[in-house]
C-alpha positions as a Markdown table, in Angstrom:
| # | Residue | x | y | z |
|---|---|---|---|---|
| 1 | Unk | 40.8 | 58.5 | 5.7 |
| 2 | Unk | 42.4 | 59.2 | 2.2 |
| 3 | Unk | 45.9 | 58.3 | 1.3 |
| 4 | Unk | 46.9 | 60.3 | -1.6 |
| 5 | Unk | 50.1 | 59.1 | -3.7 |
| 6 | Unk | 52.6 | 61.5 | -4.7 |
| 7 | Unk | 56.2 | 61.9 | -5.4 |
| 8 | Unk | 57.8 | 62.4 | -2.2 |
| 9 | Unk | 60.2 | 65.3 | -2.4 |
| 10 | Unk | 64.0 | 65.4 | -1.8 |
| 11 | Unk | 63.9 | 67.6 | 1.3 |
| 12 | Unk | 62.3 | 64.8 | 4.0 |
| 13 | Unk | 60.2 | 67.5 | 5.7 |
| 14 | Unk | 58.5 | 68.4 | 3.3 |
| 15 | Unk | 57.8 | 64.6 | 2.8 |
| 16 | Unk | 56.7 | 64.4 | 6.5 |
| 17 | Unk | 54.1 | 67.7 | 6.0 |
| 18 | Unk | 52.7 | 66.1 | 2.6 |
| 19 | Unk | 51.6 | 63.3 | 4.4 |
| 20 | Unk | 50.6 | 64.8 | 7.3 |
| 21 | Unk | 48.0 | 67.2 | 5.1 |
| 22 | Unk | 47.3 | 64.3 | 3.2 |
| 23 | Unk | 45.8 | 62.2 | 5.9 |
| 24 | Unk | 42.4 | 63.2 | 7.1 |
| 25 | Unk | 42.4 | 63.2 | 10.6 |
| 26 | Unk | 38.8 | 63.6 | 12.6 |
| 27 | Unk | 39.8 | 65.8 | 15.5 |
| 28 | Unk | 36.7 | 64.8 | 17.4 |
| 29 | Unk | 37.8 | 61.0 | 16.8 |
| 30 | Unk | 40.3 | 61.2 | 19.6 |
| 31 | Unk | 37.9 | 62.2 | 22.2 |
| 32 | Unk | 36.3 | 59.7 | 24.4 |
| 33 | Unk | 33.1 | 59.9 | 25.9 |
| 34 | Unk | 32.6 | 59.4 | 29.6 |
| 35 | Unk | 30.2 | 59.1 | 32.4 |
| 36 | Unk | 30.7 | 61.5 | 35.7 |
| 37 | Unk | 30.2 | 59.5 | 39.0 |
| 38 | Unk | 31.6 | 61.4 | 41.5 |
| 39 | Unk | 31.2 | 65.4 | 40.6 |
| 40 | Unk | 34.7 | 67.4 | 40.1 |
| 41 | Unk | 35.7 | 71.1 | 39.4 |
| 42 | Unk | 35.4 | 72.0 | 35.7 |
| 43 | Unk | 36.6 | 75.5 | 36.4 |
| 44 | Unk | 35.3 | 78.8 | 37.4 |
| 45 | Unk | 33.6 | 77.7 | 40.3 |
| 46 | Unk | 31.3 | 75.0 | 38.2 |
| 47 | Unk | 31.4 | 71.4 | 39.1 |
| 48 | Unk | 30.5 | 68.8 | 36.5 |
| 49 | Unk | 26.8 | 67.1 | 37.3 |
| 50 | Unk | 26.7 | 63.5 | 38.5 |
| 51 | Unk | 25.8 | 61.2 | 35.7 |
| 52 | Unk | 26.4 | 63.5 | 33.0 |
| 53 | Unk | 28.5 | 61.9 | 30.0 |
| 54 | Unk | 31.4 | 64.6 | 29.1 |
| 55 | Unk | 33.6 | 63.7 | 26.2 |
| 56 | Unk | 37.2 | 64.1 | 26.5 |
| 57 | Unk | 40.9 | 63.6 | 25.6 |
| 58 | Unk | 42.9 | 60.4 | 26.9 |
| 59 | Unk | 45.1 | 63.4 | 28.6 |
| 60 | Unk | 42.3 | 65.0 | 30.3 |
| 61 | Unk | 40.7 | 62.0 | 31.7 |
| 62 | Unk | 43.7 | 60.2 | 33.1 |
| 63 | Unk | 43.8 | 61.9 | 36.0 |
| 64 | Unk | 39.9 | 62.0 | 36.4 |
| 65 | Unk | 39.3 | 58.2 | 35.9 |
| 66 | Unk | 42.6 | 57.3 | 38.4 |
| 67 | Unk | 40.4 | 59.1 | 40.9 |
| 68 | Unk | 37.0 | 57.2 | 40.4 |
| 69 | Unk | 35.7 | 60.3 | 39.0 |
| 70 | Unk | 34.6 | 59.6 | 35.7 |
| 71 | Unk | 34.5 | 56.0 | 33.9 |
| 72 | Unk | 34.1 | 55.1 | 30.1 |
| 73 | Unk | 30.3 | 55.1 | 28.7 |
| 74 | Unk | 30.7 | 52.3 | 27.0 |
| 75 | Unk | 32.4 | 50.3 | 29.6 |
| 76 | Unk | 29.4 | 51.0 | 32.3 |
| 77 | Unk | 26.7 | 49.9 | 29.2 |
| 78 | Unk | 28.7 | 46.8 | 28.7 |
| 79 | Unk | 28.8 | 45.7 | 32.7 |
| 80 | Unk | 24.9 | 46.7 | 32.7 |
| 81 | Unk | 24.2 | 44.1 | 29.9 |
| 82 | Unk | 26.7 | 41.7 | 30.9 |
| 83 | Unk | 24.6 | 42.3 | 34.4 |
| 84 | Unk | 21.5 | 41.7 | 32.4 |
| 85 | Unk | 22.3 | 38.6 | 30.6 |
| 86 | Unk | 23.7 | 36.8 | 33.8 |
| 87 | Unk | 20.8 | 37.7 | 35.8 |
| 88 | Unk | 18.4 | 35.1 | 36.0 |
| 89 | Unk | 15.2 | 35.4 | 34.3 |
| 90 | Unk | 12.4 | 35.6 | 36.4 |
| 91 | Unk | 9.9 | 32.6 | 36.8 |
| 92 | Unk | 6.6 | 33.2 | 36.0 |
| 93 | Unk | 4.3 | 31.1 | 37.9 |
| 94 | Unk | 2.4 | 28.0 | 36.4 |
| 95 | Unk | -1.0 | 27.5 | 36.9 |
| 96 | Unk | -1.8 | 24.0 | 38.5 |
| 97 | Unk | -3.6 | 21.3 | 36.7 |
| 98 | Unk | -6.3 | 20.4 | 38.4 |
């Protein structure tokens, strides 16, 4: 993101849309990518696959992840290594002296 300094104008809304077009904004940066666990209508008779990841805006997925339906990709891969580390590693077996 770029900052550019200028001379702010007398009228304050023109100040406001200067810095507004000044500042870079990703669109795509807003959107959140998420994990479907329990299928849900997507529109036109098409439902959205279990275990696909969808990305979407905090608006649109309120509703979805309030239901159960859908769930954050990155929180799921953090429980699974969290999941992973606790787990306890597996013995292998020792060969007896004899």
């Amino acid at each position: 993101m770029e900052i550019h300094l200028t001379p702010i104008p007398d009228n304050p809304q023109k100040a406001a849309l200067r810095l507004f077009l000044c500042l870079e904004i990703d669109p795509m940066a807003i959107r959140k990518n998420y994990t479907v666990l329990v299928p849900y209508p997507t529109g036109g008779g098409h439902y959205a696959v279990k275990g696909s990841t969808v990305d979407l805006l905090d608006v649109q997925a309120h509703a979805l992840e309030t239901a159960g339906r859908i769930k954050q990709t990155a929180l799921i891969e953090a429980e699974a290594a969290a999941a992973a580390a606790q787990a306890p590693a597996a013995k292998k077996p020792t060969a007896k002296a004899e």
